[in-house]
C-alpha positions in Angstrom: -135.9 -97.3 16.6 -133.1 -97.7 18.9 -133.2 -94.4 19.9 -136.9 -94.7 21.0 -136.4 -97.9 22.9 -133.7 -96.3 24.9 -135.8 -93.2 25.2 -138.9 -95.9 26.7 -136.2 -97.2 29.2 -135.9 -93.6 30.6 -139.4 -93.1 30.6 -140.5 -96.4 32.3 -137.2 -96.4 34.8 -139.3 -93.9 37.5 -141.9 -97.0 37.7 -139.5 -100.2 39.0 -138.5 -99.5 42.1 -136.6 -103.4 43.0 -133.5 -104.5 41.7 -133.9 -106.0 38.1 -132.8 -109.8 38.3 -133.4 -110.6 35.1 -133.0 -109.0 31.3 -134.9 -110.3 28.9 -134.8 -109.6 25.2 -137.5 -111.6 23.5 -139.0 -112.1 20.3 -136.7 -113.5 17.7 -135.8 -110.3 16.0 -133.3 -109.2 19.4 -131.1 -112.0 17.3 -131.3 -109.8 14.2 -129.4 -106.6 16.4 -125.5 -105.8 16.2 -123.8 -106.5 19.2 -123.2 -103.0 19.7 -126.9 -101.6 19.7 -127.4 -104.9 22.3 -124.5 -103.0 24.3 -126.1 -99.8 23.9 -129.3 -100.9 25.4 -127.6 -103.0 28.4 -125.1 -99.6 29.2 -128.6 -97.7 29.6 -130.1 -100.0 31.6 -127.2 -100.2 33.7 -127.0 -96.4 33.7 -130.8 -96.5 34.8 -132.0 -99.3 37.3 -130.5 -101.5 40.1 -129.3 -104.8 39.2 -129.0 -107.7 41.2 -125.5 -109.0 41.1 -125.4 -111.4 39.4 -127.6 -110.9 36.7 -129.1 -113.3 33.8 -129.6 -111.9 30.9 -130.7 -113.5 27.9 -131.9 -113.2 24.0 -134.2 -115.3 22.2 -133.1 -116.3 18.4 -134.6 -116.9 15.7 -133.3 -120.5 14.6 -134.3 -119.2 10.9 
């Protein structure tokens, strides 16, 4: 799965054209992830789009 999400980032990077100011991982299940596939996904993003400096990023958890 993670491979496919960071595959989506590449394909979906050509459409934003502003500086992200915001990362977002919603849901609940981001909560579920190891740090390191949450790393993984934030390097790619960095690798792939502006970002406003400085950024927010946040994850929604699960309280279960």
């Amino acid at each position: 799965m993670l491979k496919s999400m960071l595959a989506e980032l590449e394909l979906q990077s050509s459409f934003l054209k502003k500086p992200l100011e915001s990362i977002y991982f919603g849901g609940g299940s981001p909560s579920l992830l190891s740090p390191k596939v949450i790393e993984q996904w934030l390097l790619k993003i960095d690798q792939l789009f502006e970002m406003q400096t400085p950024i927010e990023i946040s994850l929604e958890v699960n309280p279960d």
